[in-house]
KEFIGU-710108 format. One record per residue (C-alpha): residue in one letter; x, y, z. Coordinates in steps of 0.5 Angstrom, whole numbers, plus 500, padded with zeros to 3 digits. Layout:
# residues N
aXYZ
...
# end
This chain:
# residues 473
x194532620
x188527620
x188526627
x187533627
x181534624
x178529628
x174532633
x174529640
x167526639
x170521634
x177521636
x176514641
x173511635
x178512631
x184510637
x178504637
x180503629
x188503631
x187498636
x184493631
x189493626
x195494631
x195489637
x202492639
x197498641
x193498647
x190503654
x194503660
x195507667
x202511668
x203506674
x202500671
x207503666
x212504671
x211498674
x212494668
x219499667
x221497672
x220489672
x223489664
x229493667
x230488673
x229482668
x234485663
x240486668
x239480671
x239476664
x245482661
x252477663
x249471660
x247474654
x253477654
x257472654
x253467650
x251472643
x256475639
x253482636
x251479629
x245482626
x240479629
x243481636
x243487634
x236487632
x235484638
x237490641
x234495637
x228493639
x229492646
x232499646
x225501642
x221498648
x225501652
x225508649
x217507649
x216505657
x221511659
x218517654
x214522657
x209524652
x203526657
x202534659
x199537665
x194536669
x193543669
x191542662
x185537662
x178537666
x179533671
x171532670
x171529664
x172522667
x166518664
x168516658
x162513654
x157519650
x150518652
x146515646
x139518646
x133511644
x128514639
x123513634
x125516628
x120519622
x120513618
x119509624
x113513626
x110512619
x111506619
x107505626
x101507623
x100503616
x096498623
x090503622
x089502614
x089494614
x092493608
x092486605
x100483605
x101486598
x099492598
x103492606
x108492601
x106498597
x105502603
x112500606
x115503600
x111509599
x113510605
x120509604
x119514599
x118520603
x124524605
x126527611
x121533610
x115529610
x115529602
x114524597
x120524592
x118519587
x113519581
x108513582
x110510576
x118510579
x114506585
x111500581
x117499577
x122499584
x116495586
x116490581
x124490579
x125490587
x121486590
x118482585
x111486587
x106487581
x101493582
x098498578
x098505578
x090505581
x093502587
x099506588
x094512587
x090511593
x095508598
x098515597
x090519598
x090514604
x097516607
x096523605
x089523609
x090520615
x097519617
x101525622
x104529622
x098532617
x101534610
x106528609
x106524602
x105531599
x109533592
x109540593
x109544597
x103547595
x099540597
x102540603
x100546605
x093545602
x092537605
x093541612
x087546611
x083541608
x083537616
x082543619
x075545621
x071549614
x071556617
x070562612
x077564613
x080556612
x076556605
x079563603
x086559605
x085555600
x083560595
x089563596
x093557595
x090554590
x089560585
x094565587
x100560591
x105563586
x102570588
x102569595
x110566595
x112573593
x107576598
x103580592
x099581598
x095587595
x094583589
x091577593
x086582597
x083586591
x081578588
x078575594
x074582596
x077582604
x078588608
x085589612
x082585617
x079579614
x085578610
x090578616
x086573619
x087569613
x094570611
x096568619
x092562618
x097559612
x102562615
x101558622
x102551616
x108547617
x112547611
x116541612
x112536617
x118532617
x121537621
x117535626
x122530629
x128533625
x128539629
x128534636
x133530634
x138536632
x136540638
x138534642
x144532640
x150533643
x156537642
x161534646
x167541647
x175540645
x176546649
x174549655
x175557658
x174559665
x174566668
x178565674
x178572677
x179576670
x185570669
x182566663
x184559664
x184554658
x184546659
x182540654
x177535653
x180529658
x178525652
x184528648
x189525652
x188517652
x192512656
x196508650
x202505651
x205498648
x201492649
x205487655
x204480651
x208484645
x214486650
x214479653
x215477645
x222481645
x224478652
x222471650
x226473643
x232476646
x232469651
x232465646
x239461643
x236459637
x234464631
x231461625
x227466619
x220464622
x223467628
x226473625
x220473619
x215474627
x220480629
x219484623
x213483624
x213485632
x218491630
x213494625
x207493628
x211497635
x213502629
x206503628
x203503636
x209508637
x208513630
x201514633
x202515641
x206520638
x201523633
x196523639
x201528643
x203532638
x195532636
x194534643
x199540643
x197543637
x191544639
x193547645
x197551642
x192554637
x187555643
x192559646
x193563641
x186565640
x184566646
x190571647
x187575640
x180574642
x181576649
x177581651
x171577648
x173570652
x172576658
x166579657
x162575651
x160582648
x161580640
x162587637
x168585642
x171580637
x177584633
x179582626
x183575625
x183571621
x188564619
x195567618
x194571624
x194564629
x199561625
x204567625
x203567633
x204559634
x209557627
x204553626
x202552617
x195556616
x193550613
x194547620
x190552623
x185551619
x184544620
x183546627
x178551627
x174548623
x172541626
x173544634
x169546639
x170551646
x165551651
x165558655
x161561661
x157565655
x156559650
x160553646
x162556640
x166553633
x173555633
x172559626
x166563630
x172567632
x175567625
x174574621
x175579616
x177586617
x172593616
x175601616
x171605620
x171612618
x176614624
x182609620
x180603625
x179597624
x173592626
x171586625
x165584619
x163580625
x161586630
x157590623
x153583622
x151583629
x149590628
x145589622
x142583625
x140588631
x137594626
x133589621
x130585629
x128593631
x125594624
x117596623
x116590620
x110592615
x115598612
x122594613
x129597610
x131596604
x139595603
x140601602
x136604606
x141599611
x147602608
x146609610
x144607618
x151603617
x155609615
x151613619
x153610625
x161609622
x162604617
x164603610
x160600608
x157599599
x150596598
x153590595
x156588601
x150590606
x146585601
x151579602
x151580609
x144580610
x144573606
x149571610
x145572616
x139569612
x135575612
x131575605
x130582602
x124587605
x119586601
x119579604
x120581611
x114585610
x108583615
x101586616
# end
C-alpha cells in the first residue's frame, strides 16, 4: 500500500532506499538474468552427483536447498509486462533539476548595498531569515533581539532592529518586503512610486479607509475623498496594480516550473484510446549475483558451523526481503494499470474529446467495483498519480465526482454544473455580478436541480468570492 501511493517522481528514490538496507537487491537487464540462469543451472548439475553422494538431507541441507530453490524461483519468475504497456520514450531516467536562486538567497544578495558593520550584518541576516515566502515579516522586533542574543550570542537594541528593518523596507526588491501587514506592504509600494495626485489619493485610501476598501464600500470611499467616477477609477486600479504578496514573485516562477512527471499516458489512436505506463514504474531488479555466489559457495562447502549458518540466515532474510519488494513493485504496477483501465473505460468519452461536461458521475466505489480492488486502494491511487493526455495532464481524482439530477431524471456530474457556473460568472457584467441566487435560477433554467446553498459551495469551491466583491467599476 505504500509503494502505491508513491508517485513515480519519487518511486526510484524510494528503490534507491531499499537498495541501501538490502545489498540482496540490485538493477539488472533480462539478458544478463537469463544468462546468469543458465550459468547457475549448468553450475549445479555438474555439482548434483557429488553433493548427492556426500551430504545427507539433514536440516541444514535442506536449508541448503531452500534456498537454492529460492534463488532459483527468482531467476525463472516472470514478473515483467508488456512492452505494450510502457512508453518506449521514457528512457532517460534521471529528472532534471532547475539551478536558481531563491527569494531568501535573493534578499540576502542585496545586504552589499547597506555596508553594514559585522554585527549589525548579522541582524540584517536574521531580519531576513525572518520574512516568509510572502515577503512578510513574521517576528516582532522584540522576538528578534531576544533570538539574536539566545542564538548567536549577538547583543542589539530595539532602535538598531528598527532601522535595519526601515532600510530593508525602503531599498530592497522586490518593493514591499519587511512589511507586517498588508496594508504596509501595500503602502511602502505607493510610497516608491512617483507622488502624482492619484498615487497620494491611493495612499489616502489605504491609510484611512483600508478596512473600507477591502470590503469594496467603494461609494462610501468616493463620497470621503470628493472624486468624480473618473478620478476614482483612475485610483482604485492604481492599488489594485500593487503585488500583495512580493514574495510570490519568485514563488510563482518556481511553481510554474516545476515539474509534473505523469504515471500514465493516453493516446488517441484513431478513435482507440490506447493506455501505457510511465517506463519508470517498471525498474529492473533482480537478485544481487555476489549474494547467489554466497549460496553456491554454501552448498560446496563440507563443513557447516553456527557462523556459517548464523550468515545464511541472514542471506535467507535479506533474498526474503529483495523478493517481497520485486513482488510488491509488480503488483504496484499491475494495480495501477488496472485502476487506469478502468477509469478510462468510465471516463470514455472525455479521453476522447477533452469536453468536461462530458465527464459522467463516478466516484470510488464505482472503480473498485469494476476492478475488485479495495476502494481504499482506489483512493490511494487517485490521489497521488497523474495522466497525461493530448487535452492536458490531469490528477486522477480530477475524473472523480458526484452525481446531479437534472430535470429530465438524468444523472450528471457536479463536475460538468462547475464548469457551467465557472462559464456563467466568466460571462457576467462585472459592475453588476450575479448573486447566488440569482445563479441558482439561470442553473435551473438551464435544467439543473440545484438549491442556493449548493451553488454557494460550488462557487467557493471554484474560489470565486461573492458579488459584491466580483464587483468592478
Amino acid at each position: 500500500m505504500k509503494l502505491l501511493q508513491i508517485p513515480t517522481i519519487n518511486l526510484e528514490e524510494r528503490i534507491k532506499e531499499e537498495m541501501e538496507e538490502n545489498p540482496a537487491l540490485e538493477y539488472g537487464d533480462e539478458e544478463e538474468d537469463k544468462e546468469d540462469e543458465y550459468n547457475l543451472e549448468s553450475n549445479n548439475d555438474d555439482e548434483t552427483g557429488d553433493i548427492d553422494e556426500d551430504v545427507e538431507l539433514t536440516d541444514d541441507a535442506a536449508e541448503k536447498v531452500e534456498l537454492d530453490d529460492f534463488l532459483r524461483a527468482e531467476d525463472e519468475g516472470d514478473y515483467g509486462y508488456s512492452d505494450d504497456y510502457y512508453n518506449g520514450d521514457q528512457e532517460e531516467k534521471s529528472t532534471p533539476v532547475r539551478v536558481e536562486t531563491s527569494f531568501h538567497e535573493h534578499l540576502l544578495s542585496q545586504l552589499s548595498l547597506l555596508k553594514l558593520d559585522e554585527q549589525k550584518q548579522k541582524v540584517a541576516e536574521q531580519i531576513i531569515g525572518s520574512i516568509d515566502e510572502d515577503g512578510y515579516l513574521r517576528r516582532e522586533p522584540s522576538a528578534l533581539v531576544d533570538d539574536l542574543a539566545f542564538g548567536q550570542n549577538v547583543h542589539t537594541s530595539l532602535e538598531e532592529v528598527h532601522d535595519l528593518i526601515s532600510q530593508i523596507q525602503l531599498q530592497f526588491d522586490p518593493t514591499g518586503v519587511c512589511a507586517w501587514t498588508l496594508q504596509e506592504c501595500l503602502l511602502l509600494q505607493l510610497q516608491r512610486l512617483p507622488q502624482n495626485k492619484d498615487v497620494k489619493n491611493a495612499i489616502e485610501i489605504l491609510d484611512k479607509y483600508f478596512n473600507e476598501f477591502t470590503k469594496k464600500h467603494y461609494e462610501k470611499i468616493q463620497r470621503h475623498l470628493g472624486l468624480n467616477d473618473e478620478d476614482f477609477k483612475r485610483v482604485i486600479h492604481q492599488i489594485i496594480k500593487l503585488n500583495p504578496k512580493p514574495g510570490n514573485a519568485f514563488s510563482i516562477v518556481n511553481k510554474a516550473e516545476s515539474y509534473v512527471i505523469p504515471d500514465f499516458f493516453v493516446f488517441n489512436n484513431n478513435g482507440k484510446l490506447e493506455l501505457s505506463l510511465n517506463s519508470k514504474n517498471a525498474p529492473e531488479l533482480r537478485v544481487s549475483d555476489g549474494y547467489r555466489e554466497m549460496m553456491r559457495a554454501y552448498d560446496r562447502g563440507d563443513k557447516k558451523d553456527k557462523k556459517q549458518k548464523e550468515a545464511v540466515m541472514f542471506i535467507k532474510q535479506k533474498l526474503d526481503a529483495a523478493k517481497w519488494f520485486i513482488d510488491a513493485i509488480k503488483q504496484r504496477q499491475h494495480t495501477l494499470l488496472q485502476t487506469m483501465q478502468a477509469i478510462i473505460s468510465f471516463q470514455h468519452d472525455f479521453f476522447l474529446t477533452g469536453d468536461e461536461t462530458n465527464l459522467k458521475p463516478m466516484i470510488l466505489k464505482d472503480i473498485a467495483a469494476i476492478t475488485q480492488l479495495d476502494v481504499s486502494t482506489v483512493s490511494r491511487v487517485a490521489n497521488s498519480k497523474f495522466v497525461q493526455t493530448e487535452f492536458g495532464t490531469y490528477k486522477l481524482k480530477y475524473f472523480f465526482s458526484e452525481s446531479l439530477q437534472t430535470e429530465s431524471g438524468e444523472e450528471v456530474s457536479t463536475r460538468e454544473v462547475k464548469s457551467i457556473l465557472g462559464d456563467i460568472i466568466g460571462a457576467e457584467n462585472k459592475r453588476k455580478p450575479y448573486s447566488d441566487e440569482k445563479l441558482t435560477d439561470m442553473l435551473v433554467e438551464k435544467g439543473y436541480n440545484i438549491a442556493r446553498r449548493t451553488v454557494a459551495k460550488y462557487r467557493e469551491q471554484l474560489n470565486i468570492p461573492v458579488a459584491r466583491l466580483r464587483k468592478e467599476l
